[in-house]
C-alpha positions, 0 to 999 in steps of 0.5 A: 213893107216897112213904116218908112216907105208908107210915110214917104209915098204919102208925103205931099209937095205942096210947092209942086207947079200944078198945086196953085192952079188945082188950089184956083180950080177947087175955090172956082167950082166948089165956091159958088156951090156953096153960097147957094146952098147958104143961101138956101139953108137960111132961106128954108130957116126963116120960111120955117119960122115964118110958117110955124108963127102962123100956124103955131105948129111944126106939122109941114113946116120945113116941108113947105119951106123947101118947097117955097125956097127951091122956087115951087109955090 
């Protein structure tokens, strides 16, 4: 199999009917998702710091802030 024909099975239309609507599907599932593990990841941060200014440690710090963001207590 020659060169050519690897680089011609692999090229992409991205003009293709159906590329809009995969590209509309795509951002409405994974979008979300990812502003709540935004969300999560800044909460855990600020939780963290919040805990080692109390305590001035780092033991357990991180493991606390995951446990208060995923909403245990």
């Amino acid at each position: 199999m020659s060169k050519n024909f690897w680089l011609k099975s692999l090229k992409l239309n991205i003009h293709a009917p159906g590329t809009g609507t995969a590209l509309m599907i795509l951002a409405l599932t994974q979008v979300p998702v990812a502003i709540k593990t935004a969300a999560e990841v800044a909460c855990i941060g600020e939780v963290s710091h919040q805990r080692w200014k109390a305590t001035n440690t780092h033991k357990g710090a991180n493991v606390i802030a995951v446990s208060q963001c995923n909403g245990k207590s």
